[in-house]
MARDREN-480112 format. One line per 5 residues: number of its first residue (from 1); their letters; for each residue x, y, z of C-alpha. Coordinates in steps of 0.02 Angstrom, whole numbers, padded with zeros to 5 digits. Layout:
NUM) a) X:Y:Z | ... .
This chain:
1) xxxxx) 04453:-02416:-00973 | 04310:-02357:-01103 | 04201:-02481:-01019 | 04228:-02398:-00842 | 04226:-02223:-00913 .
6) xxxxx) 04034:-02287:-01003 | 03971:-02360:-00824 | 04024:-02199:-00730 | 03941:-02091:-00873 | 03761:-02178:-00837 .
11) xxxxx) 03771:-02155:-00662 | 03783:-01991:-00660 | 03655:-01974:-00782 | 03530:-02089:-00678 | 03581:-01976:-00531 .
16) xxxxx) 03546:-01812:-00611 | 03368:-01880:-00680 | 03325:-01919:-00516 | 03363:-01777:-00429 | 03276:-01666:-00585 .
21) xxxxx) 03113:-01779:-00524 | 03133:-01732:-00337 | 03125:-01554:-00395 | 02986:-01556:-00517 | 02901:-01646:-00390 .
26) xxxxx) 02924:-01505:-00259 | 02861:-01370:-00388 | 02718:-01464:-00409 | 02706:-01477:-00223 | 02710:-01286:-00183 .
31) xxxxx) 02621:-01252:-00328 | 02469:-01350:-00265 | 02485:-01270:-00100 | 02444:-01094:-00177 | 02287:-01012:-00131 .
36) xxxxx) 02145:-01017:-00238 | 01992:-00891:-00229 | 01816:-00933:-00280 | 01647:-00869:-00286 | 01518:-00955:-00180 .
41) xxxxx) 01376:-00926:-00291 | 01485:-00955:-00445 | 01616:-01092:-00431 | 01681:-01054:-00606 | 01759:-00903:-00540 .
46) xxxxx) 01933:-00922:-00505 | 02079:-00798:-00452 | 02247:-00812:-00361 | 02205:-00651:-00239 | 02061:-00599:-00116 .
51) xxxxx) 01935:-00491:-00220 | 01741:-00475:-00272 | 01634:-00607:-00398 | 01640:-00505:-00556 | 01457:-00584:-00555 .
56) xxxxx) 01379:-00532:-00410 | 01489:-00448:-00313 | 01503:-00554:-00147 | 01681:-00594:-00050 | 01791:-00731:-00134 .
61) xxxxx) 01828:-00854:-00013 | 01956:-00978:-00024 | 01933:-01129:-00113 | 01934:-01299:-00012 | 02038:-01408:-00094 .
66) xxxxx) 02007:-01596:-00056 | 02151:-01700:00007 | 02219:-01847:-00072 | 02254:-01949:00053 | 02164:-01969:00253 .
71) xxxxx) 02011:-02045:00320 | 01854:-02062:00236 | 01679:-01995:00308 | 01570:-02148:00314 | 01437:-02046:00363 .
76) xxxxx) 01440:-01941:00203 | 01361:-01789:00290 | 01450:-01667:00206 | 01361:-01730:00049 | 01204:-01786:00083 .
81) xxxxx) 01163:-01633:00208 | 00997:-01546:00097 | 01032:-01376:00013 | 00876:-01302:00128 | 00957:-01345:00288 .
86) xxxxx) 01115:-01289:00269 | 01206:-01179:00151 | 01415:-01140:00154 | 01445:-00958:00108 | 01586:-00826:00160 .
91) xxxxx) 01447:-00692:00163 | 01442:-00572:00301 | 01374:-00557:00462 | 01321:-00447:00577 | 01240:-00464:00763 .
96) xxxxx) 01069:-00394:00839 | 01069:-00189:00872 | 00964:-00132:01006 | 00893:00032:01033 | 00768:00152:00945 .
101) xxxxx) 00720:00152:00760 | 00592:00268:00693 | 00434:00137:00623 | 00364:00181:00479 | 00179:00122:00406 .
106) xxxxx) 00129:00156:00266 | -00030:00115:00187 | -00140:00160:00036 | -00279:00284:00006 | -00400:00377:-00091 .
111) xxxxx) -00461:00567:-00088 | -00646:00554:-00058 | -00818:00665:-00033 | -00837:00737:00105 | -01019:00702:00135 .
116) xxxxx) -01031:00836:00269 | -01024:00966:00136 | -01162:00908:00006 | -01283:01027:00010 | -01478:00991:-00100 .
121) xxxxx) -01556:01134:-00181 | -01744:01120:-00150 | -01882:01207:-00236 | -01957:01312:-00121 | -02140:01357:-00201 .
126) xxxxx) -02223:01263:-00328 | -02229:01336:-00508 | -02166:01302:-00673 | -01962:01323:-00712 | -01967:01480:-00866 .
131) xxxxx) -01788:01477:-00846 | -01620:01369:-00793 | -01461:01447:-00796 | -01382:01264:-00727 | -01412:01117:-00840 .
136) xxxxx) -01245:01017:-00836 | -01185:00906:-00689 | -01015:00969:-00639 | -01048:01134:-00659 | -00980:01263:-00529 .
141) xxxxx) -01106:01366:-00463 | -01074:01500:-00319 | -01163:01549:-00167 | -01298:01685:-00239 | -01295:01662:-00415 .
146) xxxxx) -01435:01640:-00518 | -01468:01451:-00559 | -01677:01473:-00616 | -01830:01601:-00652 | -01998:01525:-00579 .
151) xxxxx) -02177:01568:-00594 | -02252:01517:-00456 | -02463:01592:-00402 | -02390:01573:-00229 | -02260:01711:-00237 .
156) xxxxx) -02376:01807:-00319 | -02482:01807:-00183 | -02356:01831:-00045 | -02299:02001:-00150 | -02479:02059:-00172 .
161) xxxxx) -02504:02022:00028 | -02354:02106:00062 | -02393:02281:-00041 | -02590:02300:00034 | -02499:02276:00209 .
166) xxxxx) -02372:02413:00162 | -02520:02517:00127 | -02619:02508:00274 | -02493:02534:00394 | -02497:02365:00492 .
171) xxxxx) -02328:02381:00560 | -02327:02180:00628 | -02423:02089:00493 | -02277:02207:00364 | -02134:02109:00424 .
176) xxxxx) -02219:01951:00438 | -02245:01974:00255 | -02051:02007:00223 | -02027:01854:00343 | -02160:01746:00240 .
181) xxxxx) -02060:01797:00049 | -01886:01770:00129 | -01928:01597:00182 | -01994:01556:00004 | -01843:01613:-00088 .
186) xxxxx) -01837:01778:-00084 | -01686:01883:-00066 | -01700:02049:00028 | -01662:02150:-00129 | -01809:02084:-00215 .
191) xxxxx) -01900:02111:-00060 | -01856:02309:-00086 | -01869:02296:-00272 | -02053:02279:-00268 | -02097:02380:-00133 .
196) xxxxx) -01999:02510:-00215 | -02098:02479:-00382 | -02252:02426:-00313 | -02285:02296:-00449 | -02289:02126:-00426 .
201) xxxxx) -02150:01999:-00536 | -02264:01833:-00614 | -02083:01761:-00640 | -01959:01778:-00494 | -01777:01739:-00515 .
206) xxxxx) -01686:01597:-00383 | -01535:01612:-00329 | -01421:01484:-00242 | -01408:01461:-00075 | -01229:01379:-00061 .
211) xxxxx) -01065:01353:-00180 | -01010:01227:-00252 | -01013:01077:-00389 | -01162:01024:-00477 | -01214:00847:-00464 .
216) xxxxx) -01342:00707:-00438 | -01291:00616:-00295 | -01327:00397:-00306 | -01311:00311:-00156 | -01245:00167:-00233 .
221) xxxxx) -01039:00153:-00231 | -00914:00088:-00365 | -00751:00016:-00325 | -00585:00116:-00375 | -00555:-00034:-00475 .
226) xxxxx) -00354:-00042:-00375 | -00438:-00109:-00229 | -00341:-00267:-00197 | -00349:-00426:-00066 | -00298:-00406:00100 .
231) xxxxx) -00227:-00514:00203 | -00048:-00533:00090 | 00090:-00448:00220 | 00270:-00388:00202 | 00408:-00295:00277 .
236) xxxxx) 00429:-00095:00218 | 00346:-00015:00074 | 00150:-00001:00046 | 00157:-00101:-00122 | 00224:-00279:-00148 .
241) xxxxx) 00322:-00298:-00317 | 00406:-00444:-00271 | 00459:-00578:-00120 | 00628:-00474:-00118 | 00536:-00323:-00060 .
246) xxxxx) 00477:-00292:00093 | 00366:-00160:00192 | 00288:-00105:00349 | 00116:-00086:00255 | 00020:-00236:00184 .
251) xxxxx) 00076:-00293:00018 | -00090:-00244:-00059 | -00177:-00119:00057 | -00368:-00099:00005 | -00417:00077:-00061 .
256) xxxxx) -00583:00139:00010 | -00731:00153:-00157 | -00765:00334:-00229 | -00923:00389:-00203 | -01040:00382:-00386 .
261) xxxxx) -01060:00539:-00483 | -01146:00548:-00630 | -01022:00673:-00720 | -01073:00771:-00894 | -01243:00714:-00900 .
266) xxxxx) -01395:00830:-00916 | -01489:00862:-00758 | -01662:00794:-00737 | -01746:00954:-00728 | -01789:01036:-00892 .
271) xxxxx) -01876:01204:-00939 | -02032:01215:-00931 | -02060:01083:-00798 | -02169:01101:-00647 | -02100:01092:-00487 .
276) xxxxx) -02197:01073:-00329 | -02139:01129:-00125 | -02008:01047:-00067 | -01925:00943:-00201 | -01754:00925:-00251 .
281) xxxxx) -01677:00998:-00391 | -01483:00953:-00386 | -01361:00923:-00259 | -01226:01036:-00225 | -01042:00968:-00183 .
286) xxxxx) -00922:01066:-00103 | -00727:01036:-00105 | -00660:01154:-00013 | -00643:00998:00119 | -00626:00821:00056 .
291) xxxxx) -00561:00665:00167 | -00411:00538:00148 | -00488:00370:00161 | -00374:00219:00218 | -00391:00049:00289 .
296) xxxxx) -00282:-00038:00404 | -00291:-00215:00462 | -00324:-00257:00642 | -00142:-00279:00689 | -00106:-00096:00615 .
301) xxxxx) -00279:-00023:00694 | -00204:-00006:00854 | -00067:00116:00800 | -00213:00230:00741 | -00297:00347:00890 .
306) xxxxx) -00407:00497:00838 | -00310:00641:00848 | -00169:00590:00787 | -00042:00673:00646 | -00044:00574:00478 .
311) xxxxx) 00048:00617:00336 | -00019:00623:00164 | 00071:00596:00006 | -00013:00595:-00170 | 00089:00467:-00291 .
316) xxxxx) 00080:00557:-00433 | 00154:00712:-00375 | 00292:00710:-00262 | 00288:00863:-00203 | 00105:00869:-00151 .
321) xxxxx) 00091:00818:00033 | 00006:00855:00193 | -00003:00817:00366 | -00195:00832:00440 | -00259:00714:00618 .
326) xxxxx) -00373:00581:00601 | -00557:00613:00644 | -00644:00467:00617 | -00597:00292:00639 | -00735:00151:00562 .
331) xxxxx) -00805:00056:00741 | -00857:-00080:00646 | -00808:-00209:00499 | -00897:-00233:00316 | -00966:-00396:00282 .
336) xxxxx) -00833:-00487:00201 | -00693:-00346:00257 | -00553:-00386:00414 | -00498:-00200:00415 | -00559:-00047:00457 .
341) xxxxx) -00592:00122:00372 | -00507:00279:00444 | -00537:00452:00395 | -00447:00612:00382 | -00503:00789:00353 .
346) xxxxx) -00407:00887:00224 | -00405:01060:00202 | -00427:01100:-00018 | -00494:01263:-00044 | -00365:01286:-00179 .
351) xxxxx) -00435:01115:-00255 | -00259:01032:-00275 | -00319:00888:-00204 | -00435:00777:-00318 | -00583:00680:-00297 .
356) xxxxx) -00526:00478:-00338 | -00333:00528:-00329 | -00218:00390:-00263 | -00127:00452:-00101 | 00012:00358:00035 .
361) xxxxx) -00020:00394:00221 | 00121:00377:00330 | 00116:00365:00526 | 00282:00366:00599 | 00344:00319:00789 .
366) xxxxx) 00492:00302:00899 | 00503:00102:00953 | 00618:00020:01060 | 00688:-00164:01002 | 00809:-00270:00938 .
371) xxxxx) 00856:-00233:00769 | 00924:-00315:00599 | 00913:-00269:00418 | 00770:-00293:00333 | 00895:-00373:00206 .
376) xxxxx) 00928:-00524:00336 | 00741:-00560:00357 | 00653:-00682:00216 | 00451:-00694:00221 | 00388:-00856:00202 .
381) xxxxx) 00190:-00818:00193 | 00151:-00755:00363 | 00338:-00815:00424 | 00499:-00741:00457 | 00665:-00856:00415 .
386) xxxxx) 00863:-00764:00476 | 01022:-00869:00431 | 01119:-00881:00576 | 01298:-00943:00566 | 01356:-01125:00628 .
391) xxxxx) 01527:-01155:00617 | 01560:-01096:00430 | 01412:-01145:00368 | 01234:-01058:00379 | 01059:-01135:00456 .
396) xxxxx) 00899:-01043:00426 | 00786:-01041:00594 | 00625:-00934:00620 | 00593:-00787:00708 | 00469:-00685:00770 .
401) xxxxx) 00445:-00505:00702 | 00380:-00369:00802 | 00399:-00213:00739 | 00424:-00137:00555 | 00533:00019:00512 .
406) xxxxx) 00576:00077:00353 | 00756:-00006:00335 | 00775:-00128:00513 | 00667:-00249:00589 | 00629:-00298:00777 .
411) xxxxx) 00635:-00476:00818 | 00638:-00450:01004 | 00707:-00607:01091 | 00713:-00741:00964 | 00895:-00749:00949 .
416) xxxxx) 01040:-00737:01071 | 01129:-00557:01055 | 01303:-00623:01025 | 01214:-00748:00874 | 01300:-00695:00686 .
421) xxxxx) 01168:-00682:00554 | 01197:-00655:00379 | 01182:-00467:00311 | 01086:-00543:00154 | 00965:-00700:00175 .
426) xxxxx) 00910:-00693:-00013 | 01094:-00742:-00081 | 01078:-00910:00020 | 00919:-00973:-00036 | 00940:-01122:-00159 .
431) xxxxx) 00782:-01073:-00250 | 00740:-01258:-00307 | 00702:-01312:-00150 | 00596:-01244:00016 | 00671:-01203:00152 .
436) xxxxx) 00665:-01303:00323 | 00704:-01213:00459 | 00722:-01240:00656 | 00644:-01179:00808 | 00738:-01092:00937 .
């Protein structure tokens, strides 16, 4: 009886072992079944719910978990499929936009001369200089103020011509006389000065016959020393600070040369100095109107017509900003140069504007296209790579830009309107490798 009693007593136990297996082994079962989230740029990211990478902020997507049992790929595609031709991400997507988007350019420049107003001081007579009231360059001088006294045997001779003609009433030969001392420097004051006195002045004062800035004009140019190489392109902005940023300007747009000054230095002309008809004593510059210098390459050249509005934006000062046409447009290339000088007038009788200050000119239009993020666009040199979406996986292909704005891009008919493309092409490059992409 114990023995039966023992027997039955195992059995039960072997039954209730087994069936505590079965269960564990369901457990297991559902419990591998759960969901698990991941991050595509960081697989070490795990979480039991939908949410954002702690990391970098992208989807979670669910994790793929490998069966352990089923057929085997030969092919190994999956595996040996290059990380530049193909990339597996939950990012987003979004498809082409057409309609109108407000372009942007946006290109470098410099406040210049503006030649038109230089203005030479010449002497007049010959004689010696007794006197100079200007001796720095630089230094402000306005229309009718004194800048030398002279003694010149010549203007002594017009005044004594001028009082004996007074004298003996020849009416004609009188004002040819005033005619003859205004066209050697006279003004009409001194003109009545000494017929008033009747004596004749051995030094006469000179006065100036236009404002503005001291100087002594060279012909020769220097460089700004922020001109940069042309040629380097990207999507946006007018400066490149790095392959993630793009602009509608050139990535390094050359900045017209300032025209050479020599500033603080004593003028050539001394006291004492002898001076004969016709020579040049300094060089006036006037400010009141300076020009906004900017090149733009030959594909940019054509958005560029004389007449046209251009705003200008000094990037030092945000709030200093204008908007003037352009006047003059460079017919011809420098030796050396692929780009073109255009030329703005600017109004700066206040003199906010400076000589050599760095300025932005913007030129914006309405343009018709079909538009993506300028996100979704990666530059490779003078190429443009979108990630379209394949199944779940995404394939870089090329495609043609045509027109720049400040946020979208235009790449006309290089992709099927319906296509997805990712939102952000810079979180699927694998940046140890190049990408290959296809032709459409």
């Amino acid at each position: 009886m114990k023995r039966i009693l023992k027997g039955s007593i195992a059995v039960f136990l072997l039954l209730g072992l087994m069936l505590l297996g079965c269960n564990q082994g369901k457990m297991a079962s559902i419990e591998s079944q759960a969901q698990v989230y991941t991050c595509s740029m960081h697989p070490n990211i795990l979480q039991n719910n939908p949410g954002n990478c702690p990391i970098c902020k992208m989807d979670l997507v669910p994790q793929q978990v490998t069966a352990t049992h089923g057929s085997a790929d030969d092919s190994l595609n999956v595996l040996v499929k290059p990380t530049n031709e193909l990339v597996i991400s939950g990012i987003k997507t979004l498809r082409l936009e057409k309609g109108s988007r407000t372009a942007e350019m946006s290109l470098k420049g410099v406040i210049n001369y503006n030649t038109n107003n230089w203005k030479s001081v010449s002497a007049r007579v010959s004689g010696r200089i007794e006197r100079l009231y200007v001796k720095y360059s630089y230094e402000q001088v306005r229309k009718g103020q004194k800048i030398m006294d002279i003694y010149s045997p010549d203007l002594a001779n017009a005044q004594q011509e001028l009082l004996f003609l007074k004298n003996n009433s020849e009416a004609v030969l009188f004002e040819s006389a005033k005619k003859k001392l205004l066209f050697m420097g006279f003004t009409q004051s001194q003109i009545d000065q000494v017929l008033q006195s009747g004596k004749i002045s051995p030094t006469v004062s000179v006065y100036s016959p236009y404002s503005g800035y001291v100087a002594e004009y060279s012909s020769n140019t220097v460089a700004s020393g922020l001109s940069t190489q042309a040629g380097a392109t990207r999507i946006g902005s007018a400066a490149s600070s790095g392959m993630n940023e793009m602009s509608s300007g050139t990535s390094a747009d050359a900045i017209p040369s300032v025209q050479a000054m020599s500033t603080g230095q004593v003028l050539q002309i001394r006291e004492g100095q002898y001076v004969s008809s016709g020579q040049k004593l300094f060089d006036l510059i006037n400010t009141d109107q300076v020009w906004a210098e900017f090149f733009a390459r030959p594909d940019q050249l054509q958005e560029f017509k004389q007449g046209i509005k251009v705003s200008i934006q000094s990037l030092d000062i945000a709030e200093q900003h204008s908007e003037v046409k352009v006047d003059f447009i460079q017919p011809y290339y420098r030796q050396g140069v692929n780009y073109s000088l255009i030329r703005a007038n600017l109004s700066n009788s206040n003199s906010a504007w400076k000589v050599g200050q760095l300025i932005s000119v913007l030129k914006q239009s309405k343009v018709d296209g079909h538009w993506v993020p300028r996100s979704a666009v990666l530059q490779l040199g003078k190429r443009y790579v979108v990630f379209i979406k394949r199944n779940s996986a995404f394939v870089p292909v090329f495609v043609q830009v045509n027109t720049l704005s400040d946020k979208w891009v235009d790449i006309g008919t290089s992709l099927a309107d319906e296509q997805e493309i990712a939102i952000n092409a810079w979180f699927l490059v694998d940046t140890e490798s190049f990408i290959k992409a296809e032709r459409l």
